[in-house]
SETORNU-12167 format. One record per residue: x, y, z of N, C-alpha, C in turn; residue in one letter; residue number from 1. Coordinates in steps of 0.2 Angstrom, whole numbers. Example, Ala and Ser with C-alpha at 12.3 -4.5 7.8 and 13.67 -1.06 7.14 Angstrom:
TORPA / 66 / -28 / 39 / 62 / -22 / 39 / 66 / -16 / 39 / a / 1
TORPA / 64 / -11 / 35 / 68 / -5 / 36 / 64 / 0 / 39 / s / 2
// end
This chain:
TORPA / 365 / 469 / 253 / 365 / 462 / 255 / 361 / 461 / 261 / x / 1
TORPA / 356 / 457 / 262 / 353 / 456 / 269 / 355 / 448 / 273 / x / 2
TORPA / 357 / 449 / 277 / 358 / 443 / 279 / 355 / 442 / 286 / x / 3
TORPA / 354 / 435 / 289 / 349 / 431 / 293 / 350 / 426 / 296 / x / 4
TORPA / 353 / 427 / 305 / 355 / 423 / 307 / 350 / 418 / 313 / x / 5
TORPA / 344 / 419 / 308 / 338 / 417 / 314 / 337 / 410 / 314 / x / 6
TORPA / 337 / 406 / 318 / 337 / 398 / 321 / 345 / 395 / 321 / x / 7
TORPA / 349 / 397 / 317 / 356 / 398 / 315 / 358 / 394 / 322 / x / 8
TORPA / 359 / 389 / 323 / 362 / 382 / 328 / 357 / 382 / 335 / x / 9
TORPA / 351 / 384 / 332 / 346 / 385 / 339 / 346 / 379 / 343 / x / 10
TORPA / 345 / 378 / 348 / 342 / 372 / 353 / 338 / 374 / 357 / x / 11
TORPA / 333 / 372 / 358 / 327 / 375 / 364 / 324 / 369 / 365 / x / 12
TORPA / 324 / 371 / 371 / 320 / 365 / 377 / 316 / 368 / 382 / x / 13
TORPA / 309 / 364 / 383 / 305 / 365 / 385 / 305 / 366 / 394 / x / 14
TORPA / 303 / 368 / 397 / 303 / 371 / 405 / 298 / 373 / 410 / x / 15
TORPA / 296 / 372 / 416 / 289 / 377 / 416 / 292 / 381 / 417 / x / 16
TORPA / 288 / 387 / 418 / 289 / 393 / 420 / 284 / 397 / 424 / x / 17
TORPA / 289 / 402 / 429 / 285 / 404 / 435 / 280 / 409 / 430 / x / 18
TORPA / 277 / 413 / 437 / 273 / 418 / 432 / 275 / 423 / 431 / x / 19
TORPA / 273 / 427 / 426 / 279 / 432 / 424 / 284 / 433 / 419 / x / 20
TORPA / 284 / 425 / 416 / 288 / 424 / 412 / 286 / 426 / 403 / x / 21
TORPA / 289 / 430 / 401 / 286 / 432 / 395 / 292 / 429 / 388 / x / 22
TORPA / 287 / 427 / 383 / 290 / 426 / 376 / 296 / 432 / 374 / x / 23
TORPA / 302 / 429 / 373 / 305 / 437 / 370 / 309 / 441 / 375 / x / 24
TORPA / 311 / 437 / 381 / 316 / 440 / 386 / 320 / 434 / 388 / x / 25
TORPA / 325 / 437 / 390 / 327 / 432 / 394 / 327 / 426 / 402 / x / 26
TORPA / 331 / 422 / 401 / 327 / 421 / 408 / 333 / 416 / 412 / x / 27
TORPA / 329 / 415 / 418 / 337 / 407 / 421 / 334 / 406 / 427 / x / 28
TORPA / 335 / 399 / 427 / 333 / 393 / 431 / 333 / 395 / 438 / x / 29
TORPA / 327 / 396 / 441 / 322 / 398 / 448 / 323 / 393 / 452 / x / 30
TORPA / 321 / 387 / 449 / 319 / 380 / 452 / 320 / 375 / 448 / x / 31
TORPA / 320 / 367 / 451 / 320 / 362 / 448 / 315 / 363 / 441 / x / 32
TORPA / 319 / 361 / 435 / 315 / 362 / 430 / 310 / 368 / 428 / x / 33
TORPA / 312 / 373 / 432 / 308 / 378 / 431 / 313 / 388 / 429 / x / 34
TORPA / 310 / 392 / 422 / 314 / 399 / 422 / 309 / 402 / 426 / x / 35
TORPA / 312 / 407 / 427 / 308 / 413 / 429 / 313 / 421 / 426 / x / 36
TORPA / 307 / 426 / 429 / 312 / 433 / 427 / 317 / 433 / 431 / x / 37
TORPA / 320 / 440 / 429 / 328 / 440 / 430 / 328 / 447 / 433 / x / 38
TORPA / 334 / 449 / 439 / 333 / 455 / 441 / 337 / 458 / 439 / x / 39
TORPA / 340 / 465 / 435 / 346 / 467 / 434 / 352 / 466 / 436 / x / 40
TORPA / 357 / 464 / 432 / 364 / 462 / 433 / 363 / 453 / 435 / x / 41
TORPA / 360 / 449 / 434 / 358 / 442 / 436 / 361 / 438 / 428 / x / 42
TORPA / 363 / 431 / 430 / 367 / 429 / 423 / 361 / 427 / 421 / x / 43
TORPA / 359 / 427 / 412 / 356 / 424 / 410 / 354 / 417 / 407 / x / 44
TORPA / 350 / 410 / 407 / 353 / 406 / 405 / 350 / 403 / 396 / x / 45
TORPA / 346 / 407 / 394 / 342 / 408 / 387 / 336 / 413 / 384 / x / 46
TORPA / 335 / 411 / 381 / 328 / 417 / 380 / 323 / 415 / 377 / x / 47
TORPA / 318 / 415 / 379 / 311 / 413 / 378 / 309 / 414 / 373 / x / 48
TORPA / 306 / 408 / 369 / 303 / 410 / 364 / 296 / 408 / 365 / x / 49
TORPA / 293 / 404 / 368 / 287 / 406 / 368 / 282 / 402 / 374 / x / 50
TORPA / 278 / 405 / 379 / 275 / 401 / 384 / 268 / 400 / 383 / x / 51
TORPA / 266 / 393 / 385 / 261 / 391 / 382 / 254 / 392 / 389 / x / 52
TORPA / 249 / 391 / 387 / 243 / 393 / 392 / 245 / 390 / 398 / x / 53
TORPA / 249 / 385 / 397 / 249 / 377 / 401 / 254 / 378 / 407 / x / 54
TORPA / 259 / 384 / 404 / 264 / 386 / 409 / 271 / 383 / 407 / x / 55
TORPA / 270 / 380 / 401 / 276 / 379 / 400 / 283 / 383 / 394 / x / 56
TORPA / 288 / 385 / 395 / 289 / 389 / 392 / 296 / 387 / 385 / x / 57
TORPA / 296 / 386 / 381 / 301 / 385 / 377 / 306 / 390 / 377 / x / 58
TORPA / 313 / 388 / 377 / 318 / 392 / 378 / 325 / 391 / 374 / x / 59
TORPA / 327 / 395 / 370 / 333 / 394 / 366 / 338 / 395 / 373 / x / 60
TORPA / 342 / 389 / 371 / 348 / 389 / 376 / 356 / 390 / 372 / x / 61
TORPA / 354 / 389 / 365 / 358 / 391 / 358 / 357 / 394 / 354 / x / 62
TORPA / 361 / 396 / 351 / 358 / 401 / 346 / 359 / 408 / 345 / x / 63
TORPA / 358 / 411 / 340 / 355 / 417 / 339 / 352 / 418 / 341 / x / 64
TORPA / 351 / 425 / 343 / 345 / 430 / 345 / 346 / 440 / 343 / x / 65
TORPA / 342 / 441 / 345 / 342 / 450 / 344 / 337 / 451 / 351 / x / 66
TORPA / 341 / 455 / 354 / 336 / 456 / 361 / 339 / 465 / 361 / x / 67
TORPA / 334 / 468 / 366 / 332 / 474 / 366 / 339 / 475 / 374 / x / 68
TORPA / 344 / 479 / 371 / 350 / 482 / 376 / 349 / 490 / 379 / x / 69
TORPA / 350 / 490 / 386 / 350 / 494 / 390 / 357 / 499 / 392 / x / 70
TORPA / 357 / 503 / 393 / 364 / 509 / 397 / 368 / 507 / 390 / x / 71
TORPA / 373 / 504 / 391 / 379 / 507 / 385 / 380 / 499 / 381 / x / 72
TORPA / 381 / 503 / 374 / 382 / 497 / 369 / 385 / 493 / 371 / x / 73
TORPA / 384 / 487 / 370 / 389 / 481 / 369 / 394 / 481 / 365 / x / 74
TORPA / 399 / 480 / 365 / 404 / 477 / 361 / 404 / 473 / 356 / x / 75
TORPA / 405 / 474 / 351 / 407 / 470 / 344 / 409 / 463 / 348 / x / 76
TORPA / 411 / 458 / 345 / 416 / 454 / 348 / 414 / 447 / 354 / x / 77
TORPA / 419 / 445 / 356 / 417 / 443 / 361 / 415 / 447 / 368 / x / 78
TORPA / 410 / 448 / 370 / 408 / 455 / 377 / 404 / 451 / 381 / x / 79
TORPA / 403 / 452 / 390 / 400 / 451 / 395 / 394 / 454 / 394 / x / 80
TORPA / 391 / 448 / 395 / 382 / 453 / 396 / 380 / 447 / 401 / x / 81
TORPA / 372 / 453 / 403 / 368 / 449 / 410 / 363 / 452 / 408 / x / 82
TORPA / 358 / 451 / 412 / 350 / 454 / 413 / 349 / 459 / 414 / x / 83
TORPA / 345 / 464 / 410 / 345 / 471 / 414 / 338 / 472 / 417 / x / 84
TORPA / 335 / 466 / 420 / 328 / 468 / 421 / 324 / 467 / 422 / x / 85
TORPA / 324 / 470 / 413 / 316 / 470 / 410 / 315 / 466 / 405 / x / 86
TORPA / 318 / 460 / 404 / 318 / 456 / 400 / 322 / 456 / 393 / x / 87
TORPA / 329 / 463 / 393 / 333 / 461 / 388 / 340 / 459 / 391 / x / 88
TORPA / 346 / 462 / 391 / 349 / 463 / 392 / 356 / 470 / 393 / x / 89
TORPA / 362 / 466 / 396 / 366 / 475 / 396 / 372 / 474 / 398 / x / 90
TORPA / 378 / 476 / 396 / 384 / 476 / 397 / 386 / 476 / 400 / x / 91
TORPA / 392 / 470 / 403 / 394 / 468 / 408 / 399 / 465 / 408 / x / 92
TORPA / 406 / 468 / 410 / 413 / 467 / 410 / 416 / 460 / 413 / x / 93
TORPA / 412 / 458 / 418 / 412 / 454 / 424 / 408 / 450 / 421 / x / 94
TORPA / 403 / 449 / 418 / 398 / 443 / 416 / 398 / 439 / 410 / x / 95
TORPA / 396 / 436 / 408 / 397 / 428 / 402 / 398 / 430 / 398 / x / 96
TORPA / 403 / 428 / 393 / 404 / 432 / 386 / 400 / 428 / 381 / x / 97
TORPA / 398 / 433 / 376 / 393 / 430 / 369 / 397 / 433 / 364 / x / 98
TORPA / 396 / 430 / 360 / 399 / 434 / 353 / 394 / 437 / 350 / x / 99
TORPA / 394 / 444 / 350 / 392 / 450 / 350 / 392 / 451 / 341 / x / 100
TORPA / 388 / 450 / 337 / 390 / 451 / 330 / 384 / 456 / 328 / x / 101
TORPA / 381 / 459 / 331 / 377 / 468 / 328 / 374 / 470 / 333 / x / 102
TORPA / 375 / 476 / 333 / 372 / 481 / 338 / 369 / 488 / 333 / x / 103
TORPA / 364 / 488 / 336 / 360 / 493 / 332 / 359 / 500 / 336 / x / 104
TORPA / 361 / 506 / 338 / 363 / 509 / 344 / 355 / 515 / 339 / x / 105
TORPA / 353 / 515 / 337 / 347 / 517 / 332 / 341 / 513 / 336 / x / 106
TORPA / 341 / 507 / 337 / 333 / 503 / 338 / 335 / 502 / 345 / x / 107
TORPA / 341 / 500 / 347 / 345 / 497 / 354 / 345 / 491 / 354 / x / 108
TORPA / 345 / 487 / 350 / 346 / 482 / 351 / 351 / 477 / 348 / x / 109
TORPA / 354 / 471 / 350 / 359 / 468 / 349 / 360 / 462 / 349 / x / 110
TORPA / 365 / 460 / 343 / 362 / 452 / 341 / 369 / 449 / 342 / x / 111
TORPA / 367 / 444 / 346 / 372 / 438 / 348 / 371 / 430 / 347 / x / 112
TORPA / 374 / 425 / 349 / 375 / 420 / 350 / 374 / 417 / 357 / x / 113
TORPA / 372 / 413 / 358 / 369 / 412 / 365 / 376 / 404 / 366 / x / 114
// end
């Protein structure tokens, strides 16, 4: 059985976005109405899905997602994550919990709810 939780209660709102800011990572609020990247261990506050020529960057603040995880797996479950970066994410006991529902320790990557 294949199953697919992509746009699955998504909300994205539009932002500028400093430079640097790429489709596919995550990212959190730099400046007034503006994301930027993120340095390892920094909260997250969405993930980008797509920035336009213009600077402006679309951002799911809900939602599913599958992003690319660092050091040690995440937890099943409810788990702490934060920024590891380089635009995915990484395990953190101390940091915001997501519901964690597939980790893939084969591709590294892991799919939660935002």
């Amino acid at each position: 059985m294949n199953l697919s939780y992509e746009s699955v209660g998504q909300q994205a709102v539009t932002f500028a976005a400093q430079s640097g800011v790429n489709a596919g990572t995550v990212c959190g609020i730099c400046a007034n109405d503006t994301v930027g990247k993120l340095s390892a261990g920094d909260a997250f506050c969405g993930y980008v899905l797509d920035v336009a020529k213009d600077g402006a960057a679309c951002v799911a603040l809900h939602g599913y997602v599958q992003l690319p995880y660092s050091g040690d797996a995440p937890a099943l479950g409810w788990s702490g994550l934060c920024a590891d970066g380089n635009g995915g994410v990484k395990a953190d006991d101390t940091g915001k919990s997501y519901l964690v529902i597939h980790v893939d320790t084969a591709d590294g990557t892991v799919g939660f709810f935002l």
